[in-house]
N, C-alpha and C positions, 0 to 999 in steps of 0.2 A: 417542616416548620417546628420551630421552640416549643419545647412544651412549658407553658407560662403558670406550671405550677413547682416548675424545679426551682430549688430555693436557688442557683446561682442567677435565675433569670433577675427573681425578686428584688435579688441584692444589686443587679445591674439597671432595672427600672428605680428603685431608692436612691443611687446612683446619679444618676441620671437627669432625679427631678429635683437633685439639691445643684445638681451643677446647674440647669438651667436655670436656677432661681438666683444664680450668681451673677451678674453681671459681666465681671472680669473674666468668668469661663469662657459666659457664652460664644463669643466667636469660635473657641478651641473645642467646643462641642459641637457647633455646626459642623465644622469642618471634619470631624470624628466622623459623625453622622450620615453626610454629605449632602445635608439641607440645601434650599437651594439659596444663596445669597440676596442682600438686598435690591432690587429695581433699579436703585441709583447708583450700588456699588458702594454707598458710604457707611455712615453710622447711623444707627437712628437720631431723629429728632429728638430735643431737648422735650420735656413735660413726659405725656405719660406714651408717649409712641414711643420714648426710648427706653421703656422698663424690660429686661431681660424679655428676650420672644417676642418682642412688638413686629420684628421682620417679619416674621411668621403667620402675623396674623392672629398671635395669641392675645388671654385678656392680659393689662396693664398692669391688674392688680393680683401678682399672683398666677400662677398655672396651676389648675385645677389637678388633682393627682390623674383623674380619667383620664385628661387631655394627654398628661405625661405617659400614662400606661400605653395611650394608644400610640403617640409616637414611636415608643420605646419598643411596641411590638411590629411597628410597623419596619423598624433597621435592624432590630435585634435578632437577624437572622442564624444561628448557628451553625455553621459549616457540615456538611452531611461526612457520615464516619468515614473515613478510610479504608479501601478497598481490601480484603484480604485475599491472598493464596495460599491454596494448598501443594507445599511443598512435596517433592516424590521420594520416597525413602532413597536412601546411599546406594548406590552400585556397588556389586563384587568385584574387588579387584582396583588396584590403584592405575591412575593415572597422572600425567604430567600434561598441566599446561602453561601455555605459554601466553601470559596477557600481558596486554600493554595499559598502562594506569597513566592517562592523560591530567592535568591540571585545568580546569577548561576555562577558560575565557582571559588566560595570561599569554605574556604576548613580551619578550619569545618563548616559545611553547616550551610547558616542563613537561616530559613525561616517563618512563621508565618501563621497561622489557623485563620481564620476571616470570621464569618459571619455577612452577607451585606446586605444591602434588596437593591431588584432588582430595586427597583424604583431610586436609588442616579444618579444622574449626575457625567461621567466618571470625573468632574472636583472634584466634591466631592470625589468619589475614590482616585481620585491623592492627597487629603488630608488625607484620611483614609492609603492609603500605607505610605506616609511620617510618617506620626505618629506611627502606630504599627511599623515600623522597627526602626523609632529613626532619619532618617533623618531631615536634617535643614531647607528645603526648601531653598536650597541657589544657586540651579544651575536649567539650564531647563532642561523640561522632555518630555517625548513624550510619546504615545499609538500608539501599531502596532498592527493591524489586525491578529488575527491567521487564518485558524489552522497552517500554516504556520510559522516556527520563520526563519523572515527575515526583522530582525530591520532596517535594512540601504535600503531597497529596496522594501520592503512590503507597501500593504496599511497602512495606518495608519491615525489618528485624529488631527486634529488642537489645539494645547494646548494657551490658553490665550495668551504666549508670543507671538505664530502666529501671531494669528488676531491682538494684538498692533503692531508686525510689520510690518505685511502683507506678509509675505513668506510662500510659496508656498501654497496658500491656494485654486488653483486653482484643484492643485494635491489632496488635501484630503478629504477623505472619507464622511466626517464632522467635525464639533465642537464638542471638547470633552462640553462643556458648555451647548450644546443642545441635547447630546447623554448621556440616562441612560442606568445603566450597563444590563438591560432586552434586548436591541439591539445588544451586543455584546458576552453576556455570556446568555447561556440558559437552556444547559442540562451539566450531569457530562461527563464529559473531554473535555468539548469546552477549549480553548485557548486564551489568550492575551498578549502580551511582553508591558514589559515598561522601560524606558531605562531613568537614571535617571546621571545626569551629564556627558553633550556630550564630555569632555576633558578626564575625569576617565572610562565613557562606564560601570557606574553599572545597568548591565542589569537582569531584571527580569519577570522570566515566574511565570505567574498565569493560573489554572488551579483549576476548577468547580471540586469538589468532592462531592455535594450532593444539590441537589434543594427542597423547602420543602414549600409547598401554605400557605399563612399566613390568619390568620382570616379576618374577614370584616372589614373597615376603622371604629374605634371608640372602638375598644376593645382594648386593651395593648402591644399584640404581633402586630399590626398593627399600630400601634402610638409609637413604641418603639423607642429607638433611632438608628441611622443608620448604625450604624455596632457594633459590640462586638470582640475583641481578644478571643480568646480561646485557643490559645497554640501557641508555638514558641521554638526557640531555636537558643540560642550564639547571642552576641550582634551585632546591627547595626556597619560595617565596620564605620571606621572612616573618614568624611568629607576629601576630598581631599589628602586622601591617596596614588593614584597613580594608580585604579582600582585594579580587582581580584588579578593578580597574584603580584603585589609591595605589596597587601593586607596582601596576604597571605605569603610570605614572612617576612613581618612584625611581625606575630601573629606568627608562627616557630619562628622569635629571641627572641620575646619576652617568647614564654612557656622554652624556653632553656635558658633563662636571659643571652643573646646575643646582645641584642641592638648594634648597632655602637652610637655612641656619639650622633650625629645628630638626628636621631630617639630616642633616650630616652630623650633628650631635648627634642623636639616634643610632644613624645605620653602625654595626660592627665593624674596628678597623681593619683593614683588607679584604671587605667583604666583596667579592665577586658573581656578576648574577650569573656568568654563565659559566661557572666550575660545575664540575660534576667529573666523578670516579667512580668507577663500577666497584674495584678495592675497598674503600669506603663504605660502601652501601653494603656491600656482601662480609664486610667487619660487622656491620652492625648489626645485621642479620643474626649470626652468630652468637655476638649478645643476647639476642632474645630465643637462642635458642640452648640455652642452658640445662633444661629438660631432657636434652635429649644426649647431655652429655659432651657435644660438640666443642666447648669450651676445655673442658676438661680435658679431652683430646689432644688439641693446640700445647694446651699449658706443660703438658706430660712432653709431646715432641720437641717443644724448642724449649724445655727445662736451660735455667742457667742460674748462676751461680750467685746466691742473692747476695754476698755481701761487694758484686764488683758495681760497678757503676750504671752499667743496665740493670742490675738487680735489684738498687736501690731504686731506677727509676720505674722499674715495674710495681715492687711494694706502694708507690704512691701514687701510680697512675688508676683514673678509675676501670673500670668493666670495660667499656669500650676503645680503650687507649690502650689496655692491656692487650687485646687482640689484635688491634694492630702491631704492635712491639712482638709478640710472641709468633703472631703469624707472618714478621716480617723474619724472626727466626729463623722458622721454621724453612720458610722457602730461598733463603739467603742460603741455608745447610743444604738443599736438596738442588739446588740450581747452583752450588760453586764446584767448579773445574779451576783445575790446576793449570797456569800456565806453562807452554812447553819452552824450555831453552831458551830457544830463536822468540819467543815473545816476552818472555820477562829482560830477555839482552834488549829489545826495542823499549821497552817500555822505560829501563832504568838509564836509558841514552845521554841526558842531561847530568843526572849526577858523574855518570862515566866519565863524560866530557869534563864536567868542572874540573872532576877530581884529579883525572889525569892535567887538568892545567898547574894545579898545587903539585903536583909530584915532581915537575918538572924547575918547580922553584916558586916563593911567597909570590902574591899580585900585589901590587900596590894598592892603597885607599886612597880619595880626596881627608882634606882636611875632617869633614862633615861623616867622612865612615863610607863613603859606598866606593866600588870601582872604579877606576879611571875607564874615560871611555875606550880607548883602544882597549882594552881588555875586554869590556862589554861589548864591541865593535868585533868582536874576536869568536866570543860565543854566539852572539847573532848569527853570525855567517855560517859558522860552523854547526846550528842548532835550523838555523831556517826557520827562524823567530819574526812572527809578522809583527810589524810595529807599523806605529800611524805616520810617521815623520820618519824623516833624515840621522834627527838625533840620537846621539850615543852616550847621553848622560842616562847614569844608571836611574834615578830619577823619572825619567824619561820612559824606562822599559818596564814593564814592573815583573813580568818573567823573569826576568835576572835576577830582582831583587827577592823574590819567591825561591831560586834555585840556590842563594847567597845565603837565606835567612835558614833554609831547610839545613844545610851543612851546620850550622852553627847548633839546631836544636839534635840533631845526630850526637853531638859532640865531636862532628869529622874535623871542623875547622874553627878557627877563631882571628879576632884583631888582635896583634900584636906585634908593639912597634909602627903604626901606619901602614901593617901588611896584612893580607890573609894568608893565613897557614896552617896548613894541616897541624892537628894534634897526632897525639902519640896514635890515636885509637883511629883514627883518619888514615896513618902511616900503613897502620896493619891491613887498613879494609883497600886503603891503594895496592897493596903489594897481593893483596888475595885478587881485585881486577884482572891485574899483569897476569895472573896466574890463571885467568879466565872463571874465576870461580866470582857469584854474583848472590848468593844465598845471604850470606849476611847483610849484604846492604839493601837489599829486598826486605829481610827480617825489621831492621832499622830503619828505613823508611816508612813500613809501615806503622811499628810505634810512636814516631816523628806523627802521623796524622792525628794521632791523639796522644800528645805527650804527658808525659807521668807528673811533669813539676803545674800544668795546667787547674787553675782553680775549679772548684766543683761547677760553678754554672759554662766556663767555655770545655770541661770535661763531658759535661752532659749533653750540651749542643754537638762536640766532635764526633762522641758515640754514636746519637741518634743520626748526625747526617752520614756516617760509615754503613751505618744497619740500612739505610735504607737504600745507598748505593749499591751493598753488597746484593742488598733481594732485589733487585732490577725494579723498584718504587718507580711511579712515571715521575720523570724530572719537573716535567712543568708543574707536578702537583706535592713537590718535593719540600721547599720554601715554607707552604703555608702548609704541611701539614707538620713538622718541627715547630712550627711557629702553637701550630694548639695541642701538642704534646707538651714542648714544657709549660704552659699554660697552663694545661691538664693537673701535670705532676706538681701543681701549685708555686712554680717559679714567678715572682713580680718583683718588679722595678720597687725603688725607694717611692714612689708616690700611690704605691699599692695596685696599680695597674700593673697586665700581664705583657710581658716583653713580646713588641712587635723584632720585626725583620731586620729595620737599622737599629735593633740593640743586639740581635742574635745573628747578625751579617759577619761582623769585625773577628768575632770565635769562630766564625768559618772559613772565610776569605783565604787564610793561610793555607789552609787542607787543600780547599777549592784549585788554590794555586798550583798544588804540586801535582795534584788530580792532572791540571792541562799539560804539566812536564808528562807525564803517564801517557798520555794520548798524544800528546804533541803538538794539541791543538791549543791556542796563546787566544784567541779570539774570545767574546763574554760569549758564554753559553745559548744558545735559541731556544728559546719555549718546544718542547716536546722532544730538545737534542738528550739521548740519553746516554750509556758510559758506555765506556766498551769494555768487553770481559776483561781485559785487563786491570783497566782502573775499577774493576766491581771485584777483583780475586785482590788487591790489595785491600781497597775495601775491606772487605771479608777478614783479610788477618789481621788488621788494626783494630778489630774488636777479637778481643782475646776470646769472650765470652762464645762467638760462633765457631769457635776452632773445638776448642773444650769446654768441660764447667770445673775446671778449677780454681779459676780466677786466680792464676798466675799471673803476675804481671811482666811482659814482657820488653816495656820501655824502659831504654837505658836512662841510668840516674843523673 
């Protein structure tokens, strides 16, 4: 029970008996209260049955202060304090585990596979869960004590906002700032809740699925860095959504393209609830592991050459974008292989083809510039080009018109006269074919994917979608992550919005194109189809910048 001489009671009995002396409160006070309603359900009677409290039973003229005190002690119960534990001091010696950090009561389930080492400070966890889930750090958060899930009344840890404001710090277990996760998580299925924006309530259980003793201090698995993603699934709810069930609500209109007006102004465009990238998650990781030098690491191995066109986009992109970029680098350098002979001859098949068609004498154009069909009808066959129809207007195929357009930015070929014909420089690279030598026009088709007369913003699209071919990036998450890189690097449309897909589609489509001559494959891409070492080793040399840091330019003028 309240002790009814603490001044916050006081001020809640004063409180209390000026609202009930209100009229217009009093139903909002009953109801607070949980008085019991009137007999009839209605309002009071007119005269003096209906003066504030008449339901009650109180007098008409006024509520006596005793009356109100006694009310007021009678609901004004104060919640009994919050359970504490005593935490067991750190073990010797590190370990690694492996939990899994559910989203609970979102539906389809978010959640994410993360191994930790047991030494971090629960403050550093609350940076590790922010990140693998995609949260913004933008609301407070807390840690409750398992095994028990009892967020609102459970032990639980003091999180930084505490101690700067100094609430309830008497009641808590300790500092998350002074508490590593070896004191609270230990063996598989211990427990922790953590509750991440007190207005929305996204609350989340973690849960120990495998503990595993790490080597001695000074080997790699013991110096590693402090957590790794390893798996997840469907993306971080969105920032001030409204919690689980507004959440989930949300993501039903949206899989049924339902939105109400409000919510699709709202949601982000291309926003998808069920993306998720372990790559992503374990970029951001790294961000936040700055401390430990991690960063610095990345930046020093895939060093490049600030004044070329990745290097400008690295000076502008933020912390997190940069690690992406630089660890797309890094692993583009360590994952590219040379192709041999017999696969770069496959791969540069179409150009061989055309080109040996011009060697043999000009093609004709229709009036309007593109192939006559029997010409087009000619490399079809000879390329085993799928097309959807019969027809053989160049129009009609668009592979051809990709393999037509590509010669022209080479400088192999040009119109002239209502013909195509090789140039002088076309002449050389036909007769170096004949001769079985293929280096040049490999060299040249790679420049061609990001040509040199190209404006800054389809320059910067070419790059970034090359880097991220060359480091085997998952395709399906290919698209939208270009899409918030140059976002990032503060790229926007004349209306001050940031360039979605159908503005940063057309600067790639070209590339795209010759990419399919590379593989061979003329079909639109399938969600999760990725490249093959060939089209990811041209890749690779179309950005100058992963070969060397000289920032040589290698595309012809």
């Amino acid at each position: 029970m309240a002790d009814f001489d603490d001044p916050s009671v006081e001020a809640f009995i004063q409180s209390f008996r000026e609202q009930l002396n209100d009229e217009e409160n009093w139903p909002d006070v009953a109801r607070e209260l949980g008085l019991p309603p009137q007999a009839d359900g209605g309002q009071p009677a007119s005269g003096a049955a209906s003066a504030p409290g008449a339901a009650f039973g109180l007098p008409a003229a006024g509520v006596p202060a005793g009356l109100t005190e006694g009310v007021a002690r009678r609901f004004f119960t104060p919640p009994p304090p919050r359970p504490q534990v005593t935490l067991p001091p750190a073990r010797d010696g590190v370990r690694l585990l492996t939990v899994r950090v559910d989203v609970d009561e979102v539906k389809p389930a978010v959640w994410r596979r993360i191994e930790v080492r047991s030494d971090v400070t629960m403050a550093q966890f609350h940076d590790v869960i922010q990140a693998t889930l995609g949260w913004a750090d933008a609301h407070l958060h807390r840690f409750t004590l398992g095994p028990k899930k009892d967020v609102w009344r459970g032990p639980f840890l003091a999180s930084v906002a505490d101690v700067e404001m100094g609430d309830d710090l008497d009641e808590a277990s300790g500092v998350e700032t002074e508490v590593v996760l070896d004191q609270v998580l230990r063996a598989p299925g211990d427990r922790v809740f953590y509750v991440y924006d007190f207005g929305d309530d996204w609350v989340h259980t973690i849960k120990v699925e495998k503990v595993v003793e790490l080597a001695t201090s000074g080997t790699p698995d013991a110096d590693g860095p402090l957590a790794e993603c390893v798996a997840g699934r469907n993306a971080c709810p969105l920032e001030d959504s409204g919690g689980p069930w507004q959440y989930n609500e949300l993501v039903q209109g949206h899989k049924a393209r339902n939105l109400s007006p409000e919510y699709a102004e709202w949601v982000p465009p291309g926003w998808d609830p069920a993306r998720f990238s372990v790559d992503e998650a374990n970029a951001a990781i790294v961000v936040l592991s700055k401390e430990n030098e991690a960063l610095q690491r990345i930046a020093e191995e895939g060093a490049v050459d600030p004044s070329s066109m990745l290097g400008q986009t690295l000076r502008r992109a933020s912390p997190r974008a940069q690690v992406v970029l630089l660890g797309s680098v890094s692993r583009a350098r360590k994952e590219h292989v040379e192709p041999t002979d017999a696969e770069r001859a496959d791969a540069l098949r179409s150009w061989v083809t055309l080109i040996g068609m011009l060697a043999e004498g000009p093609l004709p154009l229709t009036q309007a510039g593109y192939l006559k069909p029997d010409t087009v009808g000619r490399i079809v066959d000879a390329l085993g080009i799928w097309t959807h129809g019969s027809s053989r207007r160049e129009m009609d195929v668009v592979p051809v018109t990709a393999l037509r357009e590509s010669l022209k930015t080479m400088g192999y070929a040009r119109h002239y006269r209502g013909e195509f014909v090789l140039t002088k420089r076309g002449q050389l690279v036909a007769k170096a074919i004949a001769a079985g030598e293929l280096e040049q026009l490999w060299r040249d088709l790679a420049a061609a994917l990001v040509p040199a007369k190209a404006d800054e913003f389809e320059a910067c699209a070419r790059t970034l979608y090359a880097l991220l071919v060359a480091s085997a990036f998952p395709q399906e998450h290919t698209y939208e992550m270009i899409r918030e890189l140059i976002a990032d690097v503060g790229w926007r449309m004349p209306d001050g919005s940031p360039p979605r897909w159908r503005d940063i589609g057309p600067c790639v489509w070209p590339m795209m194109r010759m990419l399919e001559h590379v593989e061979q494959d003329w079909r639109l891409r399938r969600s999760g189809q990725d490249y093959t070492p060939a089209a990811r080793a041209l890749a690779f040399d179309a950005v100058a910048e992963l070969a060397d840091t000289s920032g040589t330019q290698r595309n012809p003028g």
